[in-house]
N, C-alpha and C positions, 0 to 999 in steps of 0.2 A: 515172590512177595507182591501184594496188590496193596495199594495207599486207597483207602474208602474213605467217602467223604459223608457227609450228611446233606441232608436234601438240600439245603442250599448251596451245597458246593464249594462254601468259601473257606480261607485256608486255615480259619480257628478252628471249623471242624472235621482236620484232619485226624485221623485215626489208624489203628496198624494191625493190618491182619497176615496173615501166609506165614507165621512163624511157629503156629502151633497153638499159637495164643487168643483165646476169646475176649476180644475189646472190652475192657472193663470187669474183669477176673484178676484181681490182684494174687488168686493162690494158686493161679501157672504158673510154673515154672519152668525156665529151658534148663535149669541146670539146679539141682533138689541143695545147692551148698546154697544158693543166693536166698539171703530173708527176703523179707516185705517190701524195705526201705532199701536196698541194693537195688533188687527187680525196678521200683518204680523209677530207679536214677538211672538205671541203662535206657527204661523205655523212654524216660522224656530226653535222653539224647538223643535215640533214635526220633523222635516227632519231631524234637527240634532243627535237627540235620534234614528231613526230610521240609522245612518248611523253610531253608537255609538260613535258621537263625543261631547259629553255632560257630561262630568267630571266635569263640574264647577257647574252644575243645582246645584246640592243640597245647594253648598254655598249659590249660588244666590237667592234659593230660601228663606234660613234662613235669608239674610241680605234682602232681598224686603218684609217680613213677619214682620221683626222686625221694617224697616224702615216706613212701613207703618202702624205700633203696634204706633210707636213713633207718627206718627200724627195724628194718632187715638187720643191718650191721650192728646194731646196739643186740638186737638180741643174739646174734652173732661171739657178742666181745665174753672173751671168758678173762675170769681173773687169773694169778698165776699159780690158784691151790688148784681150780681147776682145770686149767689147759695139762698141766703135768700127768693129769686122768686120760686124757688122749692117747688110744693106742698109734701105734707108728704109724701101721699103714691110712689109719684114719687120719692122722695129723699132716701125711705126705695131702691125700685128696684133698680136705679142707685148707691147703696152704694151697694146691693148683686151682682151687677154685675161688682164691679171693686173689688169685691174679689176675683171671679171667673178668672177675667182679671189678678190680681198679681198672684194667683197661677199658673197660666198657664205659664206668664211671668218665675215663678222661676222654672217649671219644665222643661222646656227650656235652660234655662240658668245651671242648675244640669247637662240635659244631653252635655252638651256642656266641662262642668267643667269634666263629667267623661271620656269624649274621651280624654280628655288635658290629665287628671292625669293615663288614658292609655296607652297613647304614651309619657308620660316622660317628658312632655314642661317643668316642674318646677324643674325637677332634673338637666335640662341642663344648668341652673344658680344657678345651688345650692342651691333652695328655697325650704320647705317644703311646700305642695301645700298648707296649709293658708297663708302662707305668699306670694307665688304669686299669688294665688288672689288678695288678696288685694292692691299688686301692680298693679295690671291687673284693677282689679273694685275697685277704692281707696272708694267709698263709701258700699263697704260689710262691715257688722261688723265681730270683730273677732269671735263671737260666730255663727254667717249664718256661716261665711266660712269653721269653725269646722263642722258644720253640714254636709258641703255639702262634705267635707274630709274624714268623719265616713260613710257615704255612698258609696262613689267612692270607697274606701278601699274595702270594705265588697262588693262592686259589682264586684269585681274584681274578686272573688271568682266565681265557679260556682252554688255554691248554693247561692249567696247571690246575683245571678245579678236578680234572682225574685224580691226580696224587689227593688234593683235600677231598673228594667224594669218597676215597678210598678210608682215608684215615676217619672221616666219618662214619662209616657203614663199621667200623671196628675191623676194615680188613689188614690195615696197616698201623699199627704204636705208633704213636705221638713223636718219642722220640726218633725213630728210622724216619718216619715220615719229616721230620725237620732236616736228618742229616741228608738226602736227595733233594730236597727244596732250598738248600744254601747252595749243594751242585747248581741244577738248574737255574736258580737265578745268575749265579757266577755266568751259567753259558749263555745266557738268555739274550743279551745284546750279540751275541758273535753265530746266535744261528737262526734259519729262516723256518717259519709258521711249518716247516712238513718239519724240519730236524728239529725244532721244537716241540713237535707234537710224539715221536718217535723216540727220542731221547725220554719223555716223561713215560710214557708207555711201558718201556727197556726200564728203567728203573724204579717206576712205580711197582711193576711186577717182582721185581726181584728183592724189594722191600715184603712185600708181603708174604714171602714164603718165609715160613717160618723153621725150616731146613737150612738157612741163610743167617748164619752168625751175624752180629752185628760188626764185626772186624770184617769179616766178608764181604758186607754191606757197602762200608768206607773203602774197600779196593775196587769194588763195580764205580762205585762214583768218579773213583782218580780214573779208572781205566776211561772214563767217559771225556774226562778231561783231556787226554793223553790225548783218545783218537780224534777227539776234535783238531788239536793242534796237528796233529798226523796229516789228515786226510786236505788240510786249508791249502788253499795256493801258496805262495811264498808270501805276495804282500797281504792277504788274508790273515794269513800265521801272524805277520807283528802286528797285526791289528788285535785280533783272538786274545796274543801274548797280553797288549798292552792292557785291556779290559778284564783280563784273568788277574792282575797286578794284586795282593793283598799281603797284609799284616794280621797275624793273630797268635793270642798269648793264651796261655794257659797257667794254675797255680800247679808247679809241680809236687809243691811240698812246702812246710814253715819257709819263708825267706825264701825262696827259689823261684822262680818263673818263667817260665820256656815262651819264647816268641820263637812265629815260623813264619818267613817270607816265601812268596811267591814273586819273583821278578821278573820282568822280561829282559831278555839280552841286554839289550842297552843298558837299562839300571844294575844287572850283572854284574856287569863290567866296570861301572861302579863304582862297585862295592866289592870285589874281588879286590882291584886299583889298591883299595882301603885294607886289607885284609892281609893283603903281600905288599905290604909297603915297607919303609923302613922302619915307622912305627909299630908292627909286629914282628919283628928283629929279635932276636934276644937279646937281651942288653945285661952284658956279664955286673957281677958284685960291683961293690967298692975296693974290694980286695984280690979281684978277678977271678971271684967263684964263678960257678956257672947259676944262668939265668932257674930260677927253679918252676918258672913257669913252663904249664904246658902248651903247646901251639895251639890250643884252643884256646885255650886262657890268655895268648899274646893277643891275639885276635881278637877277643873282648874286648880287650884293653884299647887295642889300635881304635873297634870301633867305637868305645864310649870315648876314646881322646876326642876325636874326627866331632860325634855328635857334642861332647862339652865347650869346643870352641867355638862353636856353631852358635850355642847360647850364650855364653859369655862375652863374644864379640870384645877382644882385646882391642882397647884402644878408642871406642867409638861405642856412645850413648846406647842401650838398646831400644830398640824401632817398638816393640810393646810388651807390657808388662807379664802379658802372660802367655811370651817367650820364656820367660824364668821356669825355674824349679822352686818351689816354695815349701818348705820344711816348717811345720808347726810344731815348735818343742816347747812342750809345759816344764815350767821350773821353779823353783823354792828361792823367793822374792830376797829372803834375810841371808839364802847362801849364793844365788846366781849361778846353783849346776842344775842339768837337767834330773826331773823328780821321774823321769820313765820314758815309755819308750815316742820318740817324735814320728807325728804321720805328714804323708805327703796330701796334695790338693786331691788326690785319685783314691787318698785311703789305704796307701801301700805304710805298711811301718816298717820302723829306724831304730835299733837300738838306741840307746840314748846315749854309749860312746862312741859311734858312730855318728849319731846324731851332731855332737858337741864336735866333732872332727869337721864333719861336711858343712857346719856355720860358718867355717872361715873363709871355704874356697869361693871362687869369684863367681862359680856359676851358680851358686846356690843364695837362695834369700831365705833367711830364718826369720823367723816371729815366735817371739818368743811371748809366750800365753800365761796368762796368772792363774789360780788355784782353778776359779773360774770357767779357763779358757777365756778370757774377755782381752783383744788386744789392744793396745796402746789405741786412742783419741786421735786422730791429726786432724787438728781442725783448720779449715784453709778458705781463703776468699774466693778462691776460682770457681766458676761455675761447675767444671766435671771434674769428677778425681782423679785426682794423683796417682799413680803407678804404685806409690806405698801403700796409699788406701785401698785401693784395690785390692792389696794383695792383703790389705788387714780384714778386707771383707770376706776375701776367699779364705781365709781361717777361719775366721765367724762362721759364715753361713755356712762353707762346703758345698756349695752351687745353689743354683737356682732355689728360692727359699719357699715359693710357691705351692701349695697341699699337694705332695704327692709324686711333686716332677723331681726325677734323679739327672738334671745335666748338669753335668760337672762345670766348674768356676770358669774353665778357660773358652768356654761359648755363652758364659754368660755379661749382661752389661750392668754397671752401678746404676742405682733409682732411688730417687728422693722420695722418701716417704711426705715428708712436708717440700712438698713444689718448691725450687730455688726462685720462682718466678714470682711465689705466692710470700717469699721472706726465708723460706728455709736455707740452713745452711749446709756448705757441703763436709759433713763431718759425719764420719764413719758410723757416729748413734742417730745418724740419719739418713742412714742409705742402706738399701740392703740390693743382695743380688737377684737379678731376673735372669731368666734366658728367653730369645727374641720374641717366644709364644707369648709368653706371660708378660711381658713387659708390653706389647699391647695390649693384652687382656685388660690388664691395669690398668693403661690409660683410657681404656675401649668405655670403662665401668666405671671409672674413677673410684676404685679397690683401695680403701687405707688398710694400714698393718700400721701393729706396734712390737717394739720392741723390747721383752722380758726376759732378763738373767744370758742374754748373750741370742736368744730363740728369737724370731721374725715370726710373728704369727698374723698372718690376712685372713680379715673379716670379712667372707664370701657370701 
């Protein structure tokens, strides 16, 4: 290809020849499908790339990629007199080819979420980049968007942008790719810049085969675990151990919820201490039946007693309010039972005779909600709130009330929507909840919000 100029040489009269094509013949064509107006929009990208005025190509070429993704799949979509016309083997192919199509789709959309969460976009409204996503794509769930957040993180990294170039390029699922990126950061403080880069290598590859179960998957990562701890010195090992340290829960079913610790020895030991204690004992009838629980079920037991005294603190004031457990149960004003079922600060529900049972005990604080949801007024002289308020807010609001942010009540603080300073007073229809981002943002902007049918809504 040769770039010809015209006699004066300068770069408006660049021109383009060596392609087949005669400077100013609109009906060459390199390819007999392109019309008039196609042809002329390839070549003035070509001029313009050659004259390096082409900064926007890439955009354009993501949004004409996607735009024309989108009507791909619209014409795609059949209704459901017509998909039942699909023969089998036809409907197996076009079912393995709109898998191929969504992964592609999310690996796309990953690298798009990791340039954001490189330059900052979600930090500059105060949002944790799951929570601007979700602003941004309100149909991500919270668990893709964590996904695609444990990656961006870990890509960030220089050793870890293998696993994100990989997941980029579509060589590795979004989701595999998350589950090796929650390994690796796990290990990432307890190993040095070569086992860092080796470990990601070892697992980035064997995420991408696709030979390689996703149960598979999750035993390559533990075994990663395992030989860390293996191969450490001795005082290395409780170091490894103590940074491996974690809690995580999952929904196992309606009302059920599996948490899995990870401990090191010392906390072990513990919590075995707790486990074989005497408060996992059987503790026969009234009548000296036998105990009808089972040793996992004492064990429960031992440990929610251990953790209930802990918050209840018999005997002595509690240190702060959101130590508690807080039970929101809505109830019928003219009867005083509860009208369904009570939720906690975190959003876990209560049957509502369960609910009416756990308002009595000492570790629990109930608030009890009108038709509404609107809780009791405490209106008070003091400048910050009270412990009840608090906890009236954390009903109300359900954390941080700020567009978008999900952190829950007990890292958030009370905020006077009318300044205590300025006359306002401290009463619950005059406070709502922040968490520590937003509550300077607040002050940063001087943000008012008003308060509608129980809702906080800031006027951004």
């Amino acid at each position: 290809m040769e770039v010809l100029r015209g006699e004066g040489g300068g770069a408006g009269d660049v021109s383009v020849a060596g392609f087949g094509v005669e400077p100013g013949v609109d009906e060459a064509r390199w390819d007999e499908g392109l019309d008039g107006d196609e042809f002329r929009l390839v070549m003035d990208d070509v001029v313009a790339s050659l004259r390096g005025e082409c900064g926007d190509l890439p955009a354009r070429e993501v949004q004409g990629g996607l735009d024309a993704a989108r009507r791909g799949l619209r014409r795609a979509s059949l209704s459901g007199t017509e998909v039942v016309q699909v023969l089998d083997e036809q409907l197996v192919a076009c079912l393995e080819e709109a898998g191929r199509v969504q992964a592609q789709a999310e690996a796309v959309a990953f690298s798009l979420a990791r340039e954001a969460y490189g330059r900052g976009l979600h930090t500059q409204v105060g949002l944790s980049l799951v929570d601007w996503l979700r602003v941004r794509v309100p149909w991500l769930s919270a668990e893709a968007a964590s996904r695609v957040m444990v990656l961006a993180r870990l890509g960030a990294s220089p050793t870890g942008a293998v696993l994100a170039d990989a997941v980029t390029a579509g060589e590795v699922a979004v989701h595999r790719g998350a589950v090796v990126a929650r390994t690796l950061l796990r290990l990432e403080s307890s190993l040095d810049p070569d086992q860092r880069q080796a470990y990601t290598d070892l697992a980035t590859a064997a995420a991408a085969r696709v030979d390689l179960a996703d149960r598979d998957l999750a035993v390559v990562c533990q075994r990663l675990v395992y030989e860390l701890l293996i191969e450490a010195a001795p005082g290395e090992r409780e170091r490894a151990a103590h940074e491996l340290r974690t809690i995580t829960h999952r929904n196992v079913g309606p009302g059920l919820t599996r948490f899995t610790i990870d401990a090191p020895d010392s906390a072990a030991a513990t919590l075995d201490g707790v486990l074989t204690s005497h408060l996992a004992a059987p503790a026969p009838g009234p009548g000296g039946e036998p105990d009808p629980r089972t040793p996992g079920q004492r064990r429960f037991d031992a440990l929610l007693s251990v953790v209930g005294r802990g918050l209840s603190r018999p005997g002595a004031a509690p240190s702060s309010a959101r130590a508690a457990v807080i039970l929101m149960i809505p109830f019928d004003q003219t009867t005083g039972t509860p009208t369904g079922p009570a939720t906690t600060a975190t959003g876990a529900s209560v049957p509502a005779r369960q609910a009416a049972e756990l308002a009595c005990t000492g570790d629990v604080t109930p608030i009890w909600l009108s038709t509404g949801r609107e809780p009791l007024v405490l209106g008070r002289t003091a400048r910050y709130a009270t412990p009840g308020q608090w906890k009236a807010l954390a009903a109300r609001d359900g954390g941080c009330t700020f567009t978008g942010c999900s952190t829950p009540p007990q890292w958030c603080d009370s905020h006077h929507l009318h300044g205590w300073a300025r006359g306002g007073h401290t009463d619950t229809t005059n406070m709502a909840l922040l968490c520590g981002r937003h509550h300077t943002l607040v002050h940063q902007h001087d943000l008012h919000a008003t308060i509608t049918g129980g809702t906080v809504h800031w006027h951004t």
